[in-house]
C-alpha positions as a LaTeX table, in Angstrom:
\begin{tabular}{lrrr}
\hline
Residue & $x$ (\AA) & $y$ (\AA) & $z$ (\AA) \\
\hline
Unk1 & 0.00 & 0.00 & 0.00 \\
Unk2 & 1.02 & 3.61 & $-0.57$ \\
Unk3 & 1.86 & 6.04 & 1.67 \\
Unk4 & $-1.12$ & 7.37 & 2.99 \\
Unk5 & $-1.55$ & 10.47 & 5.20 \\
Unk6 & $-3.49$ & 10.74 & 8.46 \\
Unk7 & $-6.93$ & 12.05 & 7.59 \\
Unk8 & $-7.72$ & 8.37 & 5.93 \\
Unk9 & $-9.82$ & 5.91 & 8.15 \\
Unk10 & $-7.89$ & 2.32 & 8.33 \\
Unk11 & $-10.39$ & $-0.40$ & 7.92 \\
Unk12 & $-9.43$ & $-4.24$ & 8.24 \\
Unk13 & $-11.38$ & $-5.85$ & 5.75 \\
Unk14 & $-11.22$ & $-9.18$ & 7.83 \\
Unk15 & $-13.00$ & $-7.44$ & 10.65 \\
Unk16 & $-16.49$ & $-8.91$ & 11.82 \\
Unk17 & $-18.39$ & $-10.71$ & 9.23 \\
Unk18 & $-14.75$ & $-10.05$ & 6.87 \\
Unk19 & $-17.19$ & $-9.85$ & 3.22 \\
Unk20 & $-17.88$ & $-7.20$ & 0.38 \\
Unk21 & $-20.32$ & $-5.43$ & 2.85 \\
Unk22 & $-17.40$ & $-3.67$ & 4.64 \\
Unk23 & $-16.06$ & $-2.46$ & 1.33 \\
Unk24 & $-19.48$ & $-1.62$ & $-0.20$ \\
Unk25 & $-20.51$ & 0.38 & 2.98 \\
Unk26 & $-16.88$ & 1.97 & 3.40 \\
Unk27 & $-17.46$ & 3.36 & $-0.24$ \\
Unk28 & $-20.81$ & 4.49 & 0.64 \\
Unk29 & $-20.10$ & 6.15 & 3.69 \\
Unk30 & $-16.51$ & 7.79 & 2.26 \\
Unk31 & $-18.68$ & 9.41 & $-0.26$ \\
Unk32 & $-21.35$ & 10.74 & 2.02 \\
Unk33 & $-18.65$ & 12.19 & 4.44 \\
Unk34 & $-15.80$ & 13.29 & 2.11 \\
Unk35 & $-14.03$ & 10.99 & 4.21 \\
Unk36 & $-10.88$ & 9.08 & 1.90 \\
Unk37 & $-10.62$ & 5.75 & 3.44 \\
Unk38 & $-7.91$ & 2.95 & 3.10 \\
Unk39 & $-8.76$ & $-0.75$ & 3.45 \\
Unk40 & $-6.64$ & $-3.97$ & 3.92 \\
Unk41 & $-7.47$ & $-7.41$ & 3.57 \\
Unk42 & $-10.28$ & $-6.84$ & 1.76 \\
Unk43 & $-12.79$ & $-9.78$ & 1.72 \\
Unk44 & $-10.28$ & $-11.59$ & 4.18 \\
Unk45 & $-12.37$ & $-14.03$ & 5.38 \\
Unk46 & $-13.56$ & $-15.81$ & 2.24 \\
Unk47 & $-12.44$ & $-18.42$ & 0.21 \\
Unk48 & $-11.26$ & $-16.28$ & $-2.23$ \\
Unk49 & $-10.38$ & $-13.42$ & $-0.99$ \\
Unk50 & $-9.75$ & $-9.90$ & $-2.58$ \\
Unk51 & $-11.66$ & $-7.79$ & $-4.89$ \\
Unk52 & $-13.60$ & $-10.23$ & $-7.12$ \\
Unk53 & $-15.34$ & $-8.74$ & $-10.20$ \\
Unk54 & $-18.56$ & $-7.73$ & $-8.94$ \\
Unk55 & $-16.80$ & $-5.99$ & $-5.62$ \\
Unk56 & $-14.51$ & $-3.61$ & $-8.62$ \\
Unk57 & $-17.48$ & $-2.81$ & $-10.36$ \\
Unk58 & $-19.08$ & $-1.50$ & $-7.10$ \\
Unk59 & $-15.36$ & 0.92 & $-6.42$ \\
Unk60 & $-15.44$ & 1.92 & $-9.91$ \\
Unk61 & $-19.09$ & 2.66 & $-9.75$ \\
Unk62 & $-18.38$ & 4.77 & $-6.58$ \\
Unk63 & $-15.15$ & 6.09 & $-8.25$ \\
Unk64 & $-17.03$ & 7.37 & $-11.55$ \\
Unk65 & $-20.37$ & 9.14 & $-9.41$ \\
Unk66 & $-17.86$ & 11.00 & $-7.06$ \\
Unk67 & $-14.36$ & 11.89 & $-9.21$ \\
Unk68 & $-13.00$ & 10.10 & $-6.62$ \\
Unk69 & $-8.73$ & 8.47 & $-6.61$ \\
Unk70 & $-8.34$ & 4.93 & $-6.01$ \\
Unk71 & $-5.39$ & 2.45 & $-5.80$ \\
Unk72 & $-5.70$ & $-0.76$ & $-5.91$ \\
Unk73 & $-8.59$ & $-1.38$ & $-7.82$ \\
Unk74 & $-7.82$ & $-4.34$ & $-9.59$ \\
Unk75 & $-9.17$ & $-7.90$ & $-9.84$ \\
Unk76 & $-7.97$ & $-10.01$ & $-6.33$ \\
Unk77 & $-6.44$ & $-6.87$ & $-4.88$ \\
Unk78 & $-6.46$ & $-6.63$ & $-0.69$ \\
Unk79 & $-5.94$ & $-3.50$ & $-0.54$ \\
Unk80 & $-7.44$ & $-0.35$ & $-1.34$ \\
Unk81 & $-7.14$ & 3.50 & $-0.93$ \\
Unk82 & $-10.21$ & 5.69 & $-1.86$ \\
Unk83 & $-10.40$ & 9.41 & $-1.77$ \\
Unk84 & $-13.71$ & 10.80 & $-2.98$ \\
Unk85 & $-14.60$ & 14.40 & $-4.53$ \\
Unk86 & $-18.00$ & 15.80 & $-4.78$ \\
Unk87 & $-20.89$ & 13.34 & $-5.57$ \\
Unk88 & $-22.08$ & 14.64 & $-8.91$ \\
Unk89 & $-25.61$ & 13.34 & $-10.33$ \\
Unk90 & $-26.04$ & 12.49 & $-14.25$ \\
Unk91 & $-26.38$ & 9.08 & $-16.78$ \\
Unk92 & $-24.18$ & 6.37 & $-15.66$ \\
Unk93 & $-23.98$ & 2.77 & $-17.09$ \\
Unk94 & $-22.32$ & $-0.55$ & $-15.09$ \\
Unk95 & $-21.98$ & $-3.98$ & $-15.89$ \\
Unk96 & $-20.89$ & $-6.45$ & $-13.63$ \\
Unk97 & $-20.20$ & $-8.88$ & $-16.90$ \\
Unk98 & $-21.26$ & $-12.20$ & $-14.51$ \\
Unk99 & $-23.92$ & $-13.20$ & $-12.37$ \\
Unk100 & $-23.02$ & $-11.07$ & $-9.37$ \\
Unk101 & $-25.70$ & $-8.98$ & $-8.17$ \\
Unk102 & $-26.35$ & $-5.76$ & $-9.82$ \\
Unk103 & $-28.13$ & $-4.74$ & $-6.74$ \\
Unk104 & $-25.48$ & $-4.42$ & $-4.60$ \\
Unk105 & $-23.56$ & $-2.09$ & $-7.03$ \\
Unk106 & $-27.31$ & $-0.33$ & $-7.04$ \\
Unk107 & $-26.67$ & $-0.33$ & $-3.43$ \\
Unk108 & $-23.17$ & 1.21 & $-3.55$ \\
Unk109 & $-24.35$ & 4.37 & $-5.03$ \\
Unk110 & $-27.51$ & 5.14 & $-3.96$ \\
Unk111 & $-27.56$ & 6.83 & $-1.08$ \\
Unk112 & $-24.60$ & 9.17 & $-2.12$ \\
Unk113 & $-26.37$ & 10.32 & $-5.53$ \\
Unk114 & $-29.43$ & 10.77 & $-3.38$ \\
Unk115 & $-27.51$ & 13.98 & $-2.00$ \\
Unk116 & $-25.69$ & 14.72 & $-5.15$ \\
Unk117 & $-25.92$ & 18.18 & $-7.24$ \\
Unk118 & $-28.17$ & 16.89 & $-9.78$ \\
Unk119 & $-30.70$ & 14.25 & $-11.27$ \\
Unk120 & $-29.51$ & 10.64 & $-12.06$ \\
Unk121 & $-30.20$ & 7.96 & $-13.71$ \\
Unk122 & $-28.00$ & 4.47 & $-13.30$ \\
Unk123 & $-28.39$ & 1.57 & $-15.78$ \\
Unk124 & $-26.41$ & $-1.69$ & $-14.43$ \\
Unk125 & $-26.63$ & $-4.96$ & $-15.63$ \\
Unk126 & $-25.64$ & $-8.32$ & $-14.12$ \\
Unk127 & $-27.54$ & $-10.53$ & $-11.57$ \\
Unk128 & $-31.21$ & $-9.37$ & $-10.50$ \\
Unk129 & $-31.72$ & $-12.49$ & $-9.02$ \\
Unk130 & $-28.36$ & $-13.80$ & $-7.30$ \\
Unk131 & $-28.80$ & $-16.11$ & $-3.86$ \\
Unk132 & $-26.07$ & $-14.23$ & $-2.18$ \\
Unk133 & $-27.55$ & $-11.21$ & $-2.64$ \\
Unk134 & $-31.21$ & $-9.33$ & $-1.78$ \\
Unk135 & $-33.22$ & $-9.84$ & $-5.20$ \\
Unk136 & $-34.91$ & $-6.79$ & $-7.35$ \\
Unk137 & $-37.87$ & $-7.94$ & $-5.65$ \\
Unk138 & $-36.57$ & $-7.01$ & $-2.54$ \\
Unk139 & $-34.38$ & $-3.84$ & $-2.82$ \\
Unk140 & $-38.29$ & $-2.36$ & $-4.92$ \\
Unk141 & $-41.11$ & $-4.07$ & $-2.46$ \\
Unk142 & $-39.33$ & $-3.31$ & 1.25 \\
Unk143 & $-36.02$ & $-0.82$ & 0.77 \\
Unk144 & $-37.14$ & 1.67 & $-1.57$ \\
Unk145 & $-40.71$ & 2.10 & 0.08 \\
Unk146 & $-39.10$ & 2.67 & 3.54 \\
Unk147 & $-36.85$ & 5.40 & 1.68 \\
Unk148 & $-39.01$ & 7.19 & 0.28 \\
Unk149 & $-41.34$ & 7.60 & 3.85 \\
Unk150 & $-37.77$ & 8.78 & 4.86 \\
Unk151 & $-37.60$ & 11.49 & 2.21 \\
Unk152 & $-35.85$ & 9.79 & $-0.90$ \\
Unk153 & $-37.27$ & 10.27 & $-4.51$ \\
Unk154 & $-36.33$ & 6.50 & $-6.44$ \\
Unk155 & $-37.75$ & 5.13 & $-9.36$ \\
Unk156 & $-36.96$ & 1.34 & $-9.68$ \\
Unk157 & $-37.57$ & $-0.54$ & $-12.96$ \\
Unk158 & $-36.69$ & $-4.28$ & $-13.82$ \\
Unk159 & $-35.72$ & $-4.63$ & $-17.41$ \\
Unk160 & $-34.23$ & $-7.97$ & $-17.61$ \\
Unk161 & $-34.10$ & $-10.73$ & $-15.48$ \\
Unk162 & $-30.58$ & $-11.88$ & $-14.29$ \\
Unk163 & $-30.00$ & $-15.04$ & $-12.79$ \\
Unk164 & $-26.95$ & $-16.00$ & $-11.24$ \\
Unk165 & $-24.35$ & $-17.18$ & $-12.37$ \\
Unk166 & $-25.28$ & $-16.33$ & $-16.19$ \\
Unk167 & $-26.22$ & $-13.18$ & $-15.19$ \\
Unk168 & $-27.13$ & $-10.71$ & $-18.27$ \\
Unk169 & $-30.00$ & $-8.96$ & $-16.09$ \\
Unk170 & $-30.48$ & $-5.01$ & $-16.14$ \\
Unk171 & $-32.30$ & $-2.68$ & $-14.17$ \\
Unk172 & $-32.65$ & 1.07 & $-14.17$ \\
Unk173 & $-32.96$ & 3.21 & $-11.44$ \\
Unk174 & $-33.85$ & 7.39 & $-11.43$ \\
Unk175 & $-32.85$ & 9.29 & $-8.56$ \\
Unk176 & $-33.40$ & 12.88 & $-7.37$ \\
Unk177 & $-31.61$ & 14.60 & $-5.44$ \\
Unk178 & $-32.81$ & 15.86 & $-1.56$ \\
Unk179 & $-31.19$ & 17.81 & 1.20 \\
Unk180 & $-31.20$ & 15.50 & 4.16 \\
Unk181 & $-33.10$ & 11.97 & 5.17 \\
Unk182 & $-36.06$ & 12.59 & 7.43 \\
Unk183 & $-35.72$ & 9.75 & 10.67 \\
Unk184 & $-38.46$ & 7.89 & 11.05 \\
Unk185 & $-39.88$ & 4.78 & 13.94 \\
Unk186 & $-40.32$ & 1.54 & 12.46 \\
Unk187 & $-41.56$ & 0.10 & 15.59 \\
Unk188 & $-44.96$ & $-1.91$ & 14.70 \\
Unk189 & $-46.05$ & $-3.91$ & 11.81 \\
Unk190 & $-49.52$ & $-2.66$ & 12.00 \\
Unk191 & $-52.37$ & $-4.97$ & 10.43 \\
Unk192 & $-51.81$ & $-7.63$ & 8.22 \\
Unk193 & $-53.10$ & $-6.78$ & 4.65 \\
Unk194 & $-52.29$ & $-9.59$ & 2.34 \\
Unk195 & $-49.86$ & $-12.09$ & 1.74 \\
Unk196 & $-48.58$ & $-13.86$ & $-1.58$ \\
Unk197 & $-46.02$ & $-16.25$ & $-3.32$ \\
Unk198 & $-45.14$ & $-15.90$ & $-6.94$ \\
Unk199 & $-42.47$ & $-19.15$ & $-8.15$ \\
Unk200 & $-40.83$ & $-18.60$ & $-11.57$ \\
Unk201 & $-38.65$ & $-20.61$ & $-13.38$ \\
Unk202 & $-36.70$ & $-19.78$ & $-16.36$ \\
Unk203 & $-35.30$ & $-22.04$ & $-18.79$ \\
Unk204 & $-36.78$ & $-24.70$ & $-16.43$ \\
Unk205 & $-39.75$ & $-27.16$ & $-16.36$ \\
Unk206 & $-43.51$ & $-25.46$ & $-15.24$ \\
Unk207 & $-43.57$ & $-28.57$ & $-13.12$ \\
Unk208 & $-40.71$ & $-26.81$ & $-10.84$ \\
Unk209 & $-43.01$ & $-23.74$ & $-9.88$ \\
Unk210 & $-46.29$ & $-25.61$ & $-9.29$ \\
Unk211 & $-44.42$ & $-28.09$ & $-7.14$ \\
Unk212 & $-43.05$ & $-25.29$ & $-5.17$ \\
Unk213 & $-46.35$ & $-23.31$ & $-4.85$ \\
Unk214 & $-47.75$ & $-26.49$ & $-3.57$ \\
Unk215 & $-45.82$ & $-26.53$ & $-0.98$ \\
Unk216 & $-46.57$ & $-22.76$ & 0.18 \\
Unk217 & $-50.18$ & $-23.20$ & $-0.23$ \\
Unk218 & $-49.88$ & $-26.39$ & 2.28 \\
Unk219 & $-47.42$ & $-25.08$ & 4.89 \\
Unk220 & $-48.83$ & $-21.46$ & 5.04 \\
Unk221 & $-52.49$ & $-21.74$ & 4.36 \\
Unk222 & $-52.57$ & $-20.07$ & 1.30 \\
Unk223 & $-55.01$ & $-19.84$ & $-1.25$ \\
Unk224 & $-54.78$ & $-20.38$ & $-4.63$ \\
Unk225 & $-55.59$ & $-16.91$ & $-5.55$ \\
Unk226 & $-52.80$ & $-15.64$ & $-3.36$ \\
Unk227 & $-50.07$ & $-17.88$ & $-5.52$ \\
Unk228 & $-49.02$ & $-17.59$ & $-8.82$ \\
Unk229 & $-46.46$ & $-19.15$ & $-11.43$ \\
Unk230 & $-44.50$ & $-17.74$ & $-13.89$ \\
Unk231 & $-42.58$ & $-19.64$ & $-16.39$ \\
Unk232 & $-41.07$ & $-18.02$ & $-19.28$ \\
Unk233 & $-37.70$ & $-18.26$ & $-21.25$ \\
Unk234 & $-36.37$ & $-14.66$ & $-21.79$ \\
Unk235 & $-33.69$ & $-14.35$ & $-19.45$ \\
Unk236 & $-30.21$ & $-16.19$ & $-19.64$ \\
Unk237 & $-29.35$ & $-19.22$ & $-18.30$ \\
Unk238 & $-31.43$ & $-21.26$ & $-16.00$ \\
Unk239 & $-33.47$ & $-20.01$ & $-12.76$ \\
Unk240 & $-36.05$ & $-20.70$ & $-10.21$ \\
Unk241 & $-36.64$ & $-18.41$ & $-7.43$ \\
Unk242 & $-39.92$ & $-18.37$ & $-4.90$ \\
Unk243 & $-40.69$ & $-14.83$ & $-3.48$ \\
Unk244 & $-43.01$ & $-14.91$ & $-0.61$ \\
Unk245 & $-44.75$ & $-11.52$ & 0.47 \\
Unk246 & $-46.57$ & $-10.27$ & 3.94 \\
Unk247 & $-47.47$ & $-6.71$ & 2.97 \\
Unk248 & $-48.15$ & $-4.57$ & 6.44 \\
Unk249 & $-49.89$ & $-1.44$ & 6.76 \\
Unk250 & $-46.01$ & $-0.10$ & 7.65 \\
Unk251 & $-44.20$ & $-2.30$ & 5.52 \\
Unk252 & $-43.77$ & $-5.23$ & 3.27 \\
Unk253 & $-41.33$ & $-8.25$ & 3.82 \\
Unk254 & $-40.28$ & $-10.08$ & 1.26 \\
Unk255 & $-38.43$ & $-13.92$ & 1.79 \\
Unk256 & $-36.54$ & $-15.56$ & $-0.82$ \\
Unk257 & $-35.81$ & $-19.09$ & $-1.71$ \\
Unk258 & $-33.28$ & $-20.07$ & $-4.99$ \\
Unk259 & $-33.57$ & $-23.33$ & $-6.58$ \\
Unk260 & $-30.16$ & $-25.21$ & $-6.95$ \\
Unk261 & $-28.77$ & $-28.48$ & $-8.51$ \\
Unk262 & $-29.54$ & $-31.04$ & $-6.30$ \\
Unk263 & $-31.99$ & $-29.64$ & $-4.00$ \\
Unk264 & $-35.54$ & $-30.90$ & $-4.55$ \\
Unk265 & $-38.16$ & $-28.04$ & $-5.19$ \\
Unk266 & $-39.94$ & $-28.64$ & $-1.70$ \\
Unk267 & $-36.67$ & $-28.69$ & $-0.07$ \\
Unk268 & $-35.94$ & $-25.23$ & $-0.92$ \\
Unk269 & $-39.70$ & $-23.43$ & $-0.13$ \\
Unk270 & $-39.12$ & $-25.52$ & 2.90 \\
Unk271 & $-36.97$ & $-22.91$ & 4.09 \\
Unk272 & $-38.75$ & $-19.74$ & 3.05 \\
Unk273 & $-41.80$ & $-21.03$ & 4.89 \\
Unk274 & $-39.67$ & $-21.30$ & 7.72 \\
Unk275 & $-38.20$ & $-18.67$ & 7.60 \\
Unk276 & $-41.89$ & $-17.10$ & 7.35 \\
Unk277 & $-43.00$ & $-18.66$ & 10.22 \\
Unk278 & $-39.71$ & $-17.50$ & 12.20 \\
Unk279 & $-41.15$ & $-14.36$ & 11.04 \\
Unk280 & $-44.50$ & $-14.38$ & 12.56 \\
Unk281 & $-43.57$ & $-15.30$ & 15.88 \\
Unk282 & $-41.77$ & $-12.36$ & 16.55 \\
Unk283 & $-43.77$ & $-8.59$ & 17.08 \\
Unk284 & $-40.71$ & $-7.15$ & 15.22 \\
Unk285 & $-41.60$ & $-5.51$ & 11.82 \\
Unk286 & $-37.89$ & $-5.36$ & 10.81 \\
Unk287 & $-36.71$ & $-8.84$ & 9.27 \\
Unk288 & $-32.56$ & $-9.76$ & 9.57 \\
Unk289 & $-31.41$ & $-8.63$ & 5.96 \\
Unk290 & $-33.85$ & $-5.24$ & 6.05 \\
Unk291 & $-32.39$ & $-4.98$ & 9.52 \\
Unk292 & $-28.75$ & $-4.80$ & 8.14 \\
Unk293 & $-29.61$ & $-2.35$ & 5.12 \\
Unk294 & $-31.45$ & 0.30 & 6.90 \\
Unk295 & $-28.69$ & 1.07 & 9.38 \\
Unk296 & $-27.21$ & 3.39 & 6.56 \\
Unk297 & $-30.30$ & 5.12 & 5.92 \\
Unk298 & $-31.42$ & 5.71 & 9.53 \\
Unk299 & $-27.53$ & 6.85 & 10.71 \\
Unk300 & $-27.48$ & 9.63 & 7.78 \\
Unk301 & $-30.81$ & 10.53 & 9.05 \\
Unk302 & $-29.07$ & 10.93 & 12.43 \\
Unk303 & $-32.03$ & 9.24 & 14.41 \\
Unk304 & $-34.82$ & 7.00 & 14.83 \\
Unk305 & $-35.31$ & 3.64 & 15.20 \\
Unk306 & $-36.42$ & 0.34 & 14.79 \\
Unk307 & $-37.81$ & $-2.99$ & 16.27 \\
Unk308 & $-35.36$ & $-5.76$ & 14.00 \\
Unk309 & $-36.07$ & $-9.86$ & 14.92 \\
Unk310 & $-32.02$ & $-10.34$ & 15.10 \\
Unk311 & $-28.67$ & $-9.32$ & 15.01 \\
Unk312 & $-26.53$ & $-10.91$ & 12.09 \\
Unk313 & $-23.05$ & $-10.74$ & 12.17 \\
Unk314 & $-23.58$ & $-8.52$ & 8.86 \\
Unk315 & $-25.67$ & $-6.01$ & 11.13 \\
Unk316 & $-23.03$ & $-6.24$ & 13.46 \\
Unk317 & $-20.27$ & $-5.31$ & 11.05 \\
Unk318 & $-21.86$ & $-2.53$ & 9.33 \\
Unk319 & $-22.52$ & $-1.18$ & 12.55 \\
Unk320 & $-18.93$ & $-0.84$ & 13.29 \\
Unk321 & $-18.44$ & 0.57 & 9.89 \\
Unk322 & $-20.77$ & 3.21 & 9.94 \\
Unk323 & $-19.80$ & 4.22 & 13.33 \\
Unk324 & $-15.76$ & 5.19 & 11.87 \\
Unk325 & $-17.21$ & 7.45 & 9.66 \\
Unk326 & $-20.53$ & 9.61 & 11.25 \\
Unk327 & $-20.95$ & 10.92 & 14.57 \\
Unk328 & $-24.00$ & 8.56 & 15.48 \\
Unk329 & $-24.50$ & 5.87 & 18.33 \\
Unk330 & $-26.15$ & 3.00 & 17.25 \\
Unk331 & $-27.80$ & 1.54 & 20.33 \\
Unk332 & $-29.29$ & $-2.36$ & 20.02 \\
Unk333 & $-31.40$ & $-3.45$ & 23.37 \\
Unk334 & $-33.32$ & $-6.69$ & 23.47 \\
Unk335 & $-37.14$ & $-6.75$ & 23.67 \\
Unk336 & $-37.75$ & $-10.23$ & 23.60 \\
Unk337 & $-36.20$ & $-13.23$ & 21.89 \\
Unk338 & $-37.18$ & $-12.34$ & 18.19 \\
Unk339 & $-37.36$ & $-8.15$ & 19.05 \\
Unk340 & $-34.50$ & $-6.09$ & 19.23 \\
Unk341 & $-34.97$ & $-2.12$ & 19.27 \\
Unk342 & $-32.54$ & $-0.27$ & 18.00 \\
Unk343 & $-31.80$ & 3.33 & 18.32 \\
Unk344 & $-29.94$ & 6.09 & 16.69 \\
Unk345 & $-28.93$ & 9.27 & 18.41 \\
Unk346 & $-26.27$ & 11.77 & 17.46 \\
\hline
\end{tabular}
């Protein structure tokens, strides 16, 4: 690594859950602060460490939106130094060129072009629909709505479907720009309004989704008006996910299953509907992976807080993260079992 001078923040990219989240938050947050960070073993606790291709494309995404000097972005590198300029708004294009999920780049960059100088408007293409990653499906239904009561302006479109690992999925998103996040309490679920499971399967038998939906309709009482199938053949490669929504009058949760070689169909909506039922056990309106991604939006907002059903070891991590770069204590107290509130106060 290069010489650096004192006013970067050190991060250990081994630290806590040691994955891409450190570096895609780091990038985030150096943007949103003016902040130039440097970071060492990136990704140090994976089996292949480094920067693979989808974690570049998320630095040079960040890179391009804020002018900003890097070294060390290159395929497998540990190390990295990033010193951003101003976030400016405008048309930019990414492409992960593989299955890795475009909505983690989408991730990357959105909160710092929500506060940029100008409109934007971001085309990426890669995975949509990657297991390691939250789905389109996701990031539209339950992120974006709980932005926008917060103050952002996003407009989310699905082009193409992208399943991993063939990838060659595309989504657009618009983004104006705002002054500041309002905070918000996330506290209650409110009253149930509906809830629905959609299977699709591309390049695959029919067979696969009706199996699957048979399965939802058993373990969760649901009708058949509340499921539906979708086969078709217009994306590349082969894919079969099950999406599984509870829509609140506060907020909608969305749970994800991905069908893989080997794995029977009712093997793998086994474990959404468990994961459902988990779910309604618990008071909390917050489920682990939203819990994780709106730590970001609530810090920047510089309070509020929520009622989450755990505390990953990605929550944990980003926590740490966030709290190097913004002047914000991130208090987590247990409610019960599957309740945790957490707080944000300057």
């Amino acid at each position: 690594m290069t010489q650096i001078q004192n006013k970067h923040i050190m991060i250990d990219g081994s630290a806590g859950e040691g994955g891409g989240q450190v570096l895609r938050s780091a990038l985030s947050l150096s943007i949103l602060t003016g902040r130039p960070f440097a970071m060492t073993e990136i990704r140090g606790k994976r089996r292949k460490p480094g920067l693979m291709r989808q974690h570049l494309t998320a630095v040079r995404a960040a890179t391009v939106i804020s002018s900003a000097k890097v070294v060390g972005d290159s395929i497998k590198s540990m190390e990295l130094e990033f010193t951003p300029q101003a976030v400016r708004g405008g048309r930019y294009e990414f492409a992960v060129g593989s299955g890795g999920s475009a909505m983690l780049i989408l991730q990357t960059i959105l909160l710092p072009l929500c506060f940029a100088d100008s409109p934007s408007e971001v085309v990426i293409e890669g995975g949509t629909h990657n297991p390691m990653a939250p789905p389109f499906d996701f990031i539209q239904r339950v992120y974006l709505p709980i932005l926008e009561r917060m103050g952002a302006q996003v407009n989310l479109r699905l082009e193409q479907m992208g399943f991993y690992p063939a990838g060659g999925g595309k989504i657009v998103a618009t983004i104006e720009p705002i002054k500041a996040l309002k905070s918000l309490v996330l506290d209650e679920r409110g009253a149930l309004l509906g809830r629905n499971a959609r299977a699709i399967a591309n390049h695959l038998p029919a067979s696969i989704a009706e199996r699957e939906l048979v399965v939802v309709r058993d373990r969760l009482d649901l009708s058949e008006e509340d499921t539906s199938a979708a086969h078709f053949d217009p994306a590349p490669g082969m894919g079969n996910v099950l999406l599984l929504d509870l829509k609140y009058e506060a907020l909608t949760e969305v749970f994800t299953g991905f069908g893989e070689n080997g794995i029977s169909a009712e093997k793998v909506v086994g474990k959404v509907c468990t994961a459902v039922e988990r779910y309604l056990k618990s008071t909390a309106p917050v489920g682990d992976y939203l819990a994780d991604q709106l730590l970001l939006p609530f810090a920047l907002a510089g309070g509020g807080r929520f009622t989450c059903t755990a505390l990953t070891k990605h929550f944990k991590t980003n926590v740490q993260t966030i709290e190097r770069f913004l002047k914000i204590k991130i208090q987590a107290e247990r409610e019960e079992r599957l309740a945790w509130n957490i707080t944000f106060k300057k």
